[in-house]
C-alpha positions in Angstrom: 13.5 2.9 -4.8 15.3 5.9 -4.6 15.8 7.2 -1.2 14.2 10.6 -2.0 10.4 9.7 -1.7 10.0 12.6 -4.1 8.3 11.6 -7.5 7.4 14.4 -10.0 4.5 14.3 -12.1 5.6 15.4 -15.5 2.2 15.5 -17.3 3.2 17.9 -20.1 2.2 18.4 -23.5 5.7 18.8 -25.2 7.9 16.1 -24.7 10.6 18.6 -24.7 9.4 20.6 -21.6 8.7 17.7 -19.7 13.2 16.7 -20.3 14.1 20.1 -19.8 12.2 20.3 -16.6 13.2 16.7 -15.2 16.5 17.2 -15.8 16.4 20.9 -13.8 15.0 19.0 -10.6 16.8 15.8 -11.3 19.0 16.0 -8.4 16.1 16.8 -6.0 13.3 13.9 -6.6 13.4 10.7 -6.2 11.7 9.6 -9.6 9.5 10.6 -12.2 5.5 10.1 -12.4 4.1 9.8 -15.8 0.2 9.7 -16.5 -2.5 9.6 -18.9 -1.9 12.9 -20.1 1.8 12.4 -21.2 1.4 8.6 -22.3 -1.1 9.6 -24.7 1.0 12.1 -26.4 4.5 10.3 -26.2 3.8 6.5 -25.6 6.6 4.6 -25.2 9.2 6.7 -27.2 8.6 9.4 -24.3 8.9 7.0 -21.6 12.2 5.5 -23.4 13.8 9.1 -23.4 12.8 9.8 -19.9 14.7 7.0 -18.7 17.6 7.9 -20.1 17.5 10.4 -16.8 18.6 7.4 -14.4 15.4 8.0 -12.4 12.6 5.2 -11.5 9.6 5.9 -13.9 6.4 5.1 -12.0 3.5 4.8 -15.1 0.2 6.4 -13.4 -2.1 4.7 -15.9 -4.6 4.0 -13.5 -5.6 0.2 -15.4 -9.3 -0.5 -15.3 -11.2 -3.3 -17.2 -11.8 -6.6 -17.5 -8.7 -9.6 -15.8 -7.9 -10.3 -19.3 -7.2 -6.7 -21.0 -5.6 -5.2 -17.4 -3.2 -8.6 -17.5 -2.7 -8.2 -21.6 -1.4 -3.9 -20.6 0.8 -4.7 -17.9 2.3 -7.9 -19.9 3.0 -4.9 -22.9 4.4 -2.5 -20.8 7.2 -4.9 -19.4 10.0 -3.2 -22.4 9.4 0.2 -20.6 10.4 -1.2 -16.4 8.4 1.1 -14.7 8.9 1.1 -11.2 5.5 1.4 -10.0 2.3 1.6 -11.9 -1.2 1.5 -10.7 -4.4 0.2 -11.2 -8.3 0.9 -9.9 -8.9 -1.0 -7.0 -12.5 -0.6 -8.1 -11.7 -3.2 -10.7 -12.0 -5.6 -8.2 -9.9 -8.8 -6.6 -9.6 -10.7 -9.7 -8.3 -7.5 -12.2 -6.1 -6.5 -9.4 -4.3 -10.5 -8.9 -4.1 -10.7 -12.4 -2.3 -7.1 -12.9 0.0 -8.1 -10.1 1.0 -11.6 -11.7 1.5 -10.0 -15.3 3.7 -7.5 -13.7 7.7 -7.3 -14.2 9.5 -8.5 -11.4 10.1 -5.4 -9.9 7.6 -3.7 -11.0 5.4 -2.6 -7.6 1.3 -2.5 -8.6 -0.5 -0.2 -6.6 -4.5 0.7 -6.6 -6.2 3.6 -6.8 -8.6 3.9 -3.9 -10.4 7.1 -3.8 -8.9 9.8 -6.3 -7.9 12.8 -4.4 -10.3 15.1 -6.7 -13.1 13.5 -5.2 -15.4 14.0 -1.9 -18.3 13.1 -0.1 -20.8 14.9 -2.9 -18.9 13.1 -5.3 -18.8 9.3 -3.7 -22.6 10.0 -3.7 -23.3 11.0 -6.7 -21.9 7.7 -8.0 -23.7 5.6 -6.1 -20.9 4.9 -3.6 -22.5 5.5 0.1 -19.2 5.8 2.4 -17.1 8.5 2.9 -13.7 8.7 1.3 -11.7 7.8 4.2 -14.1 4.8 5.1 -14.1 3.8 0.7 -9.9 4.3 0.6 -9.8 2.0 3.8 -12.2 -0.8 2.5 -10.6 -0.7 -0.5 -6.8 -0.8 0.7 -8.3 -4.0 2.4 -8.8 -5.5 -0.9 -6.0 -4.2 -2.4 -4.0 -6.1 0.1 -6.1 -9.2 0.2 -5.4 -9.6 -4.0 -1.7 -9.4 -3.0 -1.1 -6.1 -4.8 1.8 -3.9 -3.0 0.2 -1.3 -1.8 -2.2 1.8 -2.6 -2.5 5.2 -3.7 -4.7 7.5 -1.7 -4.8 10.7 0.2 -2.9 12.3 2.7 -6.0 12.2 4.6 -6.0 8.4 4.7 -2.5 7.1 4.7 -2.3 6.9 8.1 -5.3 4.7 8.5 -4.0 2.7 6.1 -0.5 2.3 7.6 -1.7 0.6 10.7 -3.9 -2.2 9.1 -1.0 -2.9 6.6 2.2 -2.0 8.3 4.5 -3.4 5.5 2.1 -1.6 2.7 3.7 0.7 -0.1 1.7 4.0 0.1 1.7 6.4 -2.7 0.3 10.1 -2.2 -0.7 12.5 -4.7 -2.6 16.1 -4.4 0.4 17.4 -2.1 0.6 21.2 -1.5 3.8 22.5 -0.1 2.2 25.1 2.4 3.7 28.5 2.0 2.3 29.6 5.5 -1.5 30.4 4.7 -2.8 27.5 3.2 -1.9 27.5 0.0 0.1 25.6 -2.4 4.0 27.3 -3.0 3.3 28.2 -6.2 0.2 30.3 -5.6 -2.1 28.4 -7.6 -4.2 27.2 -4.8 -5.0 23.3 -4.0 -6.9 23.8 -8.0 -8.9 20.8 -8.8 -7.3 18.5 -5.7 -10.5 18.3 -2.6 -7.8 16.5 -0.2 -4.6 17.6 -0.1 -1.7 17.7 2.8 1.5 18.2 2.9 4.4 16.9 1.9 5.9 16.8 5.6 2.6 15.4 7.2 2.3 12.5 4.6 5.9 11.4 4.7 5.1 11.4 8.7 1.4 9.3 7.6 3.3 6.7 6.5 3.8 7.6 2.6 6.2 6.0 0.7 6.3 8.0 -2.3 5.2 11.2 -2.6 3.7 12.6 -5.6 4.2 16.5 -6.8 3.4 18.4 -9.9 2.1 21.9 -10.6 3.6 23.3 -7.6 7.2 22.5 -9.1 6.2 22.4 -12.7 4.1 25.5 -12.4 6.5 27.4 -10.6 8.6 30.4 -11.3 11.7 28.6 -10.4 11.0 24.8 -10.3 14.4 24.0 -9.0 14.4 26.4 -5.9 10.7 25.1 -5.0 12.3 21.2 -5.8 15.4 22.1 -3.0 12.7 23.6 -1.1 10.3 20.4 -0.6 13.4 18.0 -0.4 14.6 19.8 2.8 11.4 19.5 4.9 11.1 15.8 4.3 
């Protein structure tokens, strides 16, 4: 991995905007997150021209279904060598072992605990009686136990989950660089994201990647709020 922990989420529309933009920051990240959103529209063809950046591609599919189908994606993704690319935890042990052992060899699989758009209200609503930090920790536990390589959840959580699994790979999304009154850089607010931090306090929590989008994407100047980020970390 790159030693910038810096991954930017390039869920775009236009394949275009999404090069133009990655190749603005380039210098700046440390890879390049690509997710539902921009698989759908460009598949592997936009995944295959992304790479052609030098950067680690981490594929946030977020793989959910039965041992079999989660095995039968992963094995079909191999041509593309992501990086890192995740699956539900809620899937359970035997999805998540089977992900893991259909993976590329240096592919890293990390599960989705709680996403970051979700609170207590939610987790209730859904039949799911703990509260985020308690549901990320139990299932980081699991995770572990099924041999994955680590997790994605909060800021709020990866420090919890650092000490139980000290040699865990820790992926954090729903960052807001804080421009001083509690806001995201770019003005826009922490928008659909319940639990955000940092940058700075989850690189200190233990995060091994760090996962940013609108507030460089949506910026005025995406390359001055990139520099920006990179220097506090």
């Amino acid at each position: 991995m790159n030693h910038n922990p810096v991954y930017l989420a390039l869920d775009l529309p236009r394949l275009e905007a999404a090069e133009a933009l990655a190749r603005k920051v380039a210098g700046h990240i440390g890879g390049i997150k690509l997710g539902l959103e921009f698989f759908c529209a460009h598949g592997h063809h936009g995944v295959h021209e992304l790479h052609k950046l030098g950067l680690p591609i981490f594929l946030d599919l977020k793989l959910h279904d039965i041992p079999n189908t989660v095995a039968a994606a992963m094995q079909a993704i191999h041509v593309l060598e992501p990086a890192i690319v995740t699956v539900h935890a809620a899937g359970g042990r035997a999805m998540m072992e089977d992900a893991k052992a259909a993976a590329g060899e240096n592919c890293k699989v990390v599960a989705v605990t709680v996403l970051t758009s979700l609170d207590d209200d939610d987790l209730t609503a859904i039949g799911v009686s703990a509260d985020p930090h308690a549901q990320a920790l139990r299932l980081a536990e699991l995770a572990q136990a099924a041999g994955l390589d680590g997790i994605v959840c909060s800021g709020h959580e990866v420090g919890a989950v650092h000490k139980q699994w000290k040699d865990g790979f820790f992926v954090v999304p729903g960052l807001r660089p804080d421009d001083g009154k509690g806001r995201g850089r770019n003005g826009n607010g922490t928008g659909d994201q319940k639990r955000t931090v940092t940058p700075r306090e989850a690189r200190d929590a233990g995060a091994s990647v760090l996962v940013i989008g609108r507030p460089i994407s949506r910026a005025d100047d995406p390359l001055t709020v990139a520099r920006a980020i990179e220097a506090t970390l």
